[in-house]
C-alpha positions as CSV (number, residue, x, y, z in Angstrom):
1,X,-6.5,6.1,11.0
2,X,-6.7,9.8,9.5
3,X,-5.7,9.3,6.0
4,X,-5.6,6.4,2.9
5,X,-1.1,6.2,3.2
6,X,-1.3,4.5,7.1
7,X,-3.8,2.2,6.1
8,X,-1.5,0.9,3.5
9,X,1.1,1.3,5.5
10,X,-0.1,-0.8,8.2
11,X,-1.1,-3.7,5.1
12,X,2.6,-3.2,4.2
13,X,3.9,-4.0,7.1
14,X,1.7,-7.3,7.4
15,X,3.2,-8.3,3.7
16,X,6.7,-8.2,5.4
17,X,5.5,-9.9,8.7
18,X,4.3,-12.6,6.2
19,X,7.9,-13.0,4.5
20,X,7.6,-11.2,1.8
21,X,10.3,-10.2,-0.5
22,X,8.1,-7.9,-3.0
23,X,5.5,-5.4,-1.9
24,X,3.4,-3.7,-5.2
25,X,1.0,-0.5,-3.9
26,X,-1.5,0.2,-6.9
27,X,-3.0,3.8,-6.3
28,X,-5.4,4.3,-9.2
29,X,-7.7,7.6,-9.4
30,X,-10.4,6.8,-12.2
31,X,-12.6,10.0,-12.3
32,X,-14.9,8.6,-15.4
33,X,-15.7,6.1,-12.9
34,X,-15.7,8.0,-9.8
35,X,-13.1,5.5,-8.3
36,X,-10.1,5.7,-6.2
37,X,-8.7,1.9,-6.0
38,X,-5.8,0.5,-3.7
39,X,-4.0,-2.3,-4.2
40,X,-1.7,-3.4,-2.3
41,X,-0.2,-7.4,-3.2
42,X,2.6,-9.2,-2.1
43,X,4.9,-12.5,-2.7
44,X,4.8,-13.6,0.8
45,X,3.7,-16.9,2.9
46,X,-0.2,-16.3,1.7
47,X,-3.6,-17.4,4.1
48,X,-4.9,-20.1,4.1
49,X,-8.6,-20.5,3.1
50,X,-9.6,-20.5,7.0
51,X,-8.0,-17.3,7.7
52,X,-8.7,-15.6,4.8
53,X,-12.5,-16.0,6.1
54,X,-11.5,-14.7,9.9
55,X,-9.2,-11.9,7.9
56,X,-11.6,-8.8,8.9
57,X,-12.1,-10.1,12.1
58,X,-10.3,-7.3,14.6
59,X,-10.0,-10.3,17.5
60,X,-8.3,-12.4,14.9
61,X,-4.2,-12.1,14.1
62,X,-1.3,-14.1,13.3
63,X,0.5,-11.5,15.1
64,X,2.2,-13.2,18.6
65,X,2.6,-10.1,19.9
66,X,-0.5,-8.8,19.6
67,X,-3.9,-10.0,20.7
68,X,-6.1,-8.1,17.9
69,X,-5.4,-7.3,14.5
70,X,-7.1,-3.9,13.2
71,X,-5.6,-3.4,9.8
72,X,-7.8,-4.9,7.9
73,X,-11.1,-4.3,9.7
74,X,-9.8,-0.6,9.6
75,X,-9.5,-0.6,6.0
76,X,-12.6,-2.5,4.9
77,X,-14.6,-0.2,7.5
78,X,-13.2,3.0,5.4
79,X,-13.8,1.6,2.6
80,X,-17.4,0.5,3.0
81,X,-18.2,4.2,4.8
82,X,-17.3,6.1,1.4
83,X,-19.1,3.8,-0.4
84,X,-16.7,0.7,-1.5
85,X,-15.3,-2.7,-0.4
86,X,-12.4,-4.6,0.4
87,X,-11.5,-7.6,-1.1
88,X,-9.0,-9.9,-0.6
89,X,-7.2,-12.7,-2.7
90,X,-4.5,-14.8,-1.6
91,X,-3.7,-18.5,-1.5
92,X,-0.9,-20.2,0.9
93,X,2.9,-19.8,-0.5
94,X,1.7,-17.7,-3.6
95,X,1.0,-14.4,-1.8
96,X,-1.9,-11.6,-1.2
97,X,-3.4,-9.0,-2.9
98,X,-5.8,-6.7,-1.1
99,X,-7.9,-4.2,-3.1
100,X,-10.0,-1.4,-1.3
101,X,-12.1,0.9,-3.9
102,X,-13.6,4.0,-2.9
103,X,-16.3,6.3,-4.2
104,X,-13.8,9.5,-5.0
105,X,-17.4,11.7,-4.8
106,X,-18.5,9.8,-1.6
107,X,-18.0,12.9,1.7
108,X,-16.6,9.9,3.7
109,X,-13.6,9.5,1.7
110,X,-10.0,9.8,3.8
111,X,-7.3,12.2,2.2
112,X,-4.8,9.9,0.5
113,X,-2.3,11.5,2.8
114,X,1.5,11.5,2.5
115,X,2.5,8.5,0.5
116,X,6.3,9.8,0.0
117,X,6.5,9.0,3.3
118,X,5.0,6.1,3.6
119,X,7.2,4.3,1.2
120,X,10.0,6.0,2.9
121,X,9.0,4.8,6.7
122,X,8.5,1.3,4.8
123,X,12.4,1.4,3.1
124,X,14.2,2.6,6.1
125,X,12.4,-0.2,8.2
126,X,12.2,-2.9,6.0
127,X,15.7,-2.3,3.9
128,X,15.8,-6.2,2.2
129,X,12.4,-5.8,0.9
130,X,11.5,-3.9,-2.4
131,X,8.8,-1.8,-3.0
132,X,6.9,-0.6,-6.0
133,X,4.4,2.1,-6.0
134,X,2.2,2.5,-9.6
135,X,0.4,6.0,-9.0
136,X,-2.4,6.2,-12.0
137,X,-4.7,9.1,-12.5
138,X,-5.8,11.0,-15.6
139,X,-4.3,8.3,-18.1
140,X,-0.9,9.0,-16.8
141,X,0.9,6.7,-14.6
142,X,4.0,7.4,-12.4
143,X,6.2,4.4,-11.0
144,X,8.7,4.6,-8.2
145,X,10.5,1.0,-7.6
146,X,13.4,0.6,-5.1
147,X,14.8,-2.6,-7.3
148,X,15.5,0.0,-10.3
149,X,16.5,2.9,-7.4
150,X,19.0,0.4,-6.3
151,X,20.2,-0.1,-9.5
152,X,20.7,3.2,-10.0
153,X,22.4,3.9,-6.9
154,X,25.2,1.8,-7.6
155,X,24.8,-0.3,-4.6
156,X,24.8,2.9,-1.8
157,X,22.0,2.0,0.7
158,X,18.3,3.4,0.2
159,X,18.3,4.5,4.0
160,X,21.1,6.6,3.9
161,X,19.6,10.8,4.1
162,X,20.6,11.6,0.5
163,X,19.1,8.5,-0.5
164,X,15.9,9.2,1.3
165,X,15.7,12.8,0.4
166,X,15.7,11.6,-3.6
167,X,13.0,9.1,-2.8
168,X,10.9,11.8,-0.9
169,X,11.3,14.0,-4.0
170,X,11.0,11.5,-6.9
171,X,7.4,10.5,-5.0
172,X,5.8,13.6,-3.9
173,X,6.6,15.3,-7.8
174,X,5.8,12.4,-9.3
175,X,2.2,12.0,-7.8
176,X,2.2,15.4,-7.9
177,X,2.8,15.5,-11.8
178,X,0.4,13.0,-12.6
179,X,-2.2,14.2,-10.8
180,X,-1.9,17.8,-12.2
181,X,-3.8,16.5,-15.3
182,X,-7.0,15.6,-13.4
């Protein structure tokens, strides 16, 4: 994968495969600690202990349709070649939460990409789940939620084109803003 947004959209779309209702994405930028973190955690069906141990195996899915399953290997691979680890936590009925950190220094590191439209590929295609995004870099912090969006929106659907041109906009200037005091 070219950049940092289809690697979490690809784990996205495995939270949603796995029931959930709630997706969180956690993008955190620490430059005192030379750190770019990912976090991506959701409230769906979980793994058990068994397949949490097989999780990074590409031969290994949950996934009828397909015979391999390259998300995470994919992931833990990029992390590990710019100088971090994946981890992952999750316990049957209660949910995951993977978290990839990456040296932000390390020549290895993938461009974070275009996470406006990430989130916006995840909305249209999965409209019944929500989505949080918590961008943090330079002790600011920017938060785009479609719960609060819908709230806000009176009820009018998220995939309609205003809808999605507001969401594209709200994300890209408000990465854009936080990260203009690194």
């Amino acid at each position: 994968m070219e950049d940092l947004s289809l690697h979490i959209l690809d784990i996205a779309e495995n939270s949603v495969e796995a029931r959930a209702r709630q997706v969180d994405i956690r993008i955190e930028e620490n430059r005192r600690q030379g750190r770019l973190i990912l976090l991506i955690s959701d409230d769906g069906q979980g793994m058990s202990r068994e397949l949490r141990a097989q999780a990074l195996d590409p031969f290994v899915t949950t996934k009828g349709r397909r015979r391999v399953g390259l998300g995470l290997s994919l992931l833990a691979q990029a992390a590990e070649a710019a100088g971090g680890a994946l981890s992952i936590r999750s316990r049957p009925g209660r949910g995951t939460r993977i978290r990839a950190a990456f040296l932000l220094s390390h020549i290895d590191l993938k461009p974070l990409g275009d996470i406006a439209q990430t989130l916006v590929t995840l909305i249209v295609g999965y409209p019944h789940v929500d989505f949080r995004l918590a961008y943090k870099a330079g002790g600011r912090k920017y938060v785009f939620d479609t719960g609060d969006l819908r709230a806000q929106l009176g009820g009018l659907p998220l995939t309609t084109s205003p809808a999605i041109a507001l969401i594209k906009k709200d994300i890209t200037d408000g990465i854009n803003e936080t990260r203009r005091y690194l």
